[in-house]
C-alpha positions as CSV (number, residue, x, y, z in Angstrom):
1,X,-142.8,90.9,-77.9
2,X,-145.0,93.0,-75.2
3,X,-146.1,94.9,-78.1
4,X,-147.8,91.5,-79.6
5,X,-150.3,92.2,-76.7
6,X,-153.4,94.4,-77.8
7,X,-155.8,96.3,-74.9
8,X,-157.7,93.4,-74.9
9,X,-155.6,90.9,-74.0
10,X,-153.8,92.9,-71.1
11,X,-157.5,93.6,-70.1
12,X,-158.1,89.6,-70.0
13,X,-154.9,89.4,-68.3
14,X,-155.5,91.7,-65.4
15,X,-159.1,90.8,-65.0
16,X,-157.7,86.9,-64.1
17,X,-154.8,88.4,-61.9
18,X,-157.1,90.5,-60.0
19,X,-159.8,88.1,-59.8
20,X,-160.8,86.4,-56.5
21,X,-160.3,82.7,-57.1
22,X,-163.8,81.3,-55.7
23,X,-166.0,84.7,-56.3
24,X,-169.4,84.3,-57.3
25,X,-170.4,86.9,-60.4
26,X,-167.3,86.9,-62.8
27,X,-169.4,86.4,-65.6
28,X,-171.5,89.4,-65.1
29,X,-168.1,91.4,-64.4
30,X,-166.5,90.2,-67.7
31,X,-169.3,91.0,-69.8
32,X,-169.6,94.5,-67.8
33,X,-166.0,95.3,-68.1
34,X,-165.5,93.8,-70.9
35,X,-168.4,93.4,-73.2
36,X,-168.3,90.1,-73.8
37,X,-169.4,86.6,-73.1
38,X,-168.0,84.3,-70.5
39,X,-167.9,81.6,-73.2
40,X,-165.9,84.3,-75.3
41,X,-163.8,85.2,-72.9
42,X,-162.4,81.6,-71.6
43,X,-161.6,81.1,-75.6
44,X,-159.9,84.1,-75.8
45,X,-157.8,83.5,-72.7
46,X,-156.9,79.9,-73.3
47,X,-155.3,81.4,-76.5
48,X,-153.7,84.1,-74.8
49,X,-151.7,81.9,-72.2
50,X,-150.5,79.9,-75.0
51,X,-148.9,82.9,-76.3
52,X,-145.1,84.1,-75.5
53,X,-146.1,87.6,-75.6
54,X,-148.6,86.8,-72.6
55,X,-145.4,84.5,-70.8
56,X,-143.8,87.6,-71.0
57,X,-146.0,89.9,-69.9
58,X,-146.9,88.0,-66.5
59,X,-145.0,84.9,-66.3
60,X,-146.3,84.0,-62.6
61,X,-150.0,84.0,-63.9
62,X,-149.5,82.7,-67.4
63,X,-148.1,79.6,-65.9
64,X,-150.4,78.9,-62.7
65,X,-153.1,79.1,-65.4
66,X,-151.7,76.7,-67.7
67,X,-150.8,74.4,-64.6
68,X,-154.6,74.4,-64.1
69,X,-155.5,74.0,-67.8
70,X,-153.3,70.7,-67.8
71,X,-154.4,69.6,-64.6
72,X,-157.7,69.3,-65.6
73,X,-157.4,68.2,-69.0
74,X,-155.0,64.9,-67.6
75,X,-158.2,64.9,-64.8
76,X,-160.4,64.3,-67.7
77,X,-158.0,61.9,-69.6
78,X,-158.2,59.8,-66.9
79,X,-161.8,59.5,-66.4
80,X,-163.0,56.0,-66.7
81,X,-165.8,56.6,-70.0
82,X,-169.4,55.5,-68.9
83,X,-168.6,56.4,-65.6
84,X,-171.5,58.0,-63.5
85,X,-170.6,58.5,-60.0
């Protein structure tokens, strides 16, 4: 299954392992190590972590990052519509 990973994808990977949780210029790092968009990038990572091949290439990071992804999508869920404040 490891093998199911290309470059890329380890790159994404290791880029949001190594990543300093709060750091300022990650967009400009991504697109400079990278060569491409922010926007690009999150798409292509919220693929990747649904992938097993990405579960079992680093299990510890694919699941802290899906424990974020659901924690905000429920935070949004639960949102009262209209709501300004």
């Amino acid at each position: 299954m490891l093998g199911d990973l290309t470059e890329r994808d380890r790159a994404i990977l290791s880029m949001e392992t190594a990543w300093p949780r709060h750091s300022g210029a990650k967009e400009e790092v991504i697109r400079a190590q990278l060569g491409m968009s922010a926007a690009r990038y999150y798409q292509l990572l919220g693929r990747l972590i649904e992938s097993e091949s990405a579960l079992e290439y680093d299990p510890m990071l694919v699941r802290r990052l899906r424990r974020i992804r659901d924690s905000r999508a429920y935070t949004r869920s639960t949102r009262t519509p209209g709501f300004v404040g």
